[in-house]
N, C-alpha and C positions, 0 to 999 in steps of 0.2 A: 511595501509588499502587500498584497490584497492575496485574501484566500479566499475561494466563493467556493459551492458545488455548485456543479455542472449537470442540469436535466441530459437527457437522451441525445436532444439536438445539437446539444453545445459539446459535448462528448464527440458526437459524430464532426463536429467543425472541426473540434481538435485535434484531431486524428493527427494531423499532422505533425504538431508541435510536440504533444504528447509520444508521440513516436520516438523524435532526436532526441525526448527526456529516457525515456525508453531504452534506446540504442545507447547513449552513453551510459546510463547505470550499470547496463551488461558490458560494455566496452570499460567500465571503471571496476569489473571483478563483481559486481553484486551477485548475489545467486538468488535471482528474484524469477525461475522456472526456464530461462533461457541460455544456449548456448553462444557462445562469441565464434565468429562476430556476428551479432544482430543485424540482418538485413531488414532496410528500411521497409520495404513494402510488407514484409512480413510483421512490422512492427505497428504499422498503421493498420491492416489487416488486425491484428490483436485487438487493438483500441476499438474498431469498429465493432468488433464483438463483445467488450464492453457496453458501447452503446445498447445494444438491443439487450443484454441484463439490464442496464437501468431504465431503460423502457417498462421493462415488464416487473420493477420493483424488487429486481434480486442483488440489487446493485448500487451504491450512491458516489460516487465522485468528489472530488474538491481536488481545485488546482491552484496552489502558488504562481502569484507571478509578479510583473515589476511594471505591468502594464501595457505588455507589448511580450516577453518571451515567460514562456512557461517553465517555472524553474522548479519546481515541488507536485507531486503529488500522493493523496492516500485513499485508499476506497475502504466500505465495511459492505460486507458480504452478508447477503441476511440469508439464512436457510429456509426453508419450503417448507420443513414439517413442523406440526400445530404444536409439536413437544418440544419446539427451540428456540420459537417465537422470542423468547426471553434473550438470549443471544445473538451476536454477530461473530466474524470474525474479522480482523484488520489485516487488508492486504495492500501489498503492493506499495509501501512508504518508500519515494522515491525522494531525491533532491539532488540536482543537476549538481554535478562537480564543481564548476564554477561557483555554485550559492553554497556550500558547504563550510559548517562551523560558523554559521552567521542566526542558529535560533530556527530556520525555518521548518527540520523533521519537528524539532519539540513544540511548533507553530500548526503545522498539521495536525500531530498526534494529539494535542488537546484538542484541536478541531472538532476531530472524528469521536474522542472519548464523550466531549459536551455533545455533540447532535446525538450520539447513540444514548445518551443518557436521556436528553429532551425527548425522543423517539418511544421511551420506557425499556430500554433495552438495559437489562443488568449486568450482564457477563460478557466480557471482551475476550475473545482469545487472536492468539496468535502463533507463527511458527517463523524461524529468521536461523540463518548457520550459525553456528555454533563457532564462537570466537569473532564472531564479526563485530564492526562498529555499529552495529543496530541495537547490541545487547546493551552496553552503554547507555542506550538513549531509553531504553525500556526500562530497565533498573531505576534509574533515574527517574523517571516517572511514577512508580510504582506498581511496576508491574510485575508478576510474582512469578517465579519459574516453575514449572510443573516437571520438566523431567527433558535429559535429550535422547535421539533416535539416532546411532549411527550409520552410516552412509544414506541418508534417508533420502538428498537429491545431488545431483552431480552440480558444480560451479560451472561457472562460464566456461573452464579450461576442460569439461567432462570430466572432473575429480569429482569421487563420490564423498560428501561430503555430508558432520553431522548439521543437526539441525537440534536445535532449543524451543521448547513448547513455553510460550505464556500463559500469563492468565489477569483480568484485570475485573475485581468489580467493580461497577460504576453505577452510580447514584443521579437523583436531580440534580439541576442548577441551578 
């Protein structure tokens, strides 16, 4: 398995791939901002608008894969204002159903924790539903709960659904 991040361009190539990772995670329940069923074009449309944040530095990518299908991915979201510099937030930890329970989120999630650390970034946050198998993977890592929000987004099926606030400090390496 190879985890790289992906500049602007390589983002924009993937659109594709990234997309069917996409569509199945909301087609497998995740409640990662979108409703089922995820339509493909609208899916690669998303991705390309990733590209242009990470163009412009508000955005970093990394994709899982097996050298040929894209089975993982996590981005850390950098904020704009001079007061948060210090900060990102971790979005979007995806892992194709198929690659599931084989190490790859907790292969990402250190990914993202070690570059955001190398970057000088201190504070990790995050948000994931509440009861979901994400919580698991976060716990486990060390990641600290700060509190949840109920009905905060709807799931793939438009249930309004809570959500769980993280929190991670992070150091060199």
């Amino acid at each position: 398995m190879i985890v790289e991040r992906l500049d602007a361009k390589r983002v924009e190539e993937c659109a594709g791939p990234l997309a069917e990772l996409l569509t199945d995670t909301v087609a497998g329940g995740a409640s990662i901002g979108f409703l089922a069923p995820l339509d493909r074009g609208e899916a690669v449309a998303w991705w390309r608008g990733r590209a242009v944040e990470a163009a412009a530095g508000r955005l970093a990518v990394w994709v899982a894969h097996d050298g040929g299908r894209v089975l993982g991915t996590v981005s850390l979201a950098f904020p704009d204002k001079p007061n948060s510099r210090h900060r990102a937030e971790l979005v979007k930890l995806m892992v194709h159903r198929r690659a599931r329970g084989q190490g790859l989120g907790r292969a990402l999630l250190t990914t993202a924790e070690r570059a955001a650390a190398d970057a000088g970034i201190t504070l990790l946050h995050l948000d994931t539903e509440t009861g979901s198998p994400a919580e698991h993977l976060y716990r486990g890592a060390g990641w600290t709960r700060a509190g949840t929000i109920p009905d905060y987004a709807a799931d793939p099926a438009g249930v309004l659904r809570p959500t769980t606030l993280y929190y991670k400090a992070v150091t060199d390496t």
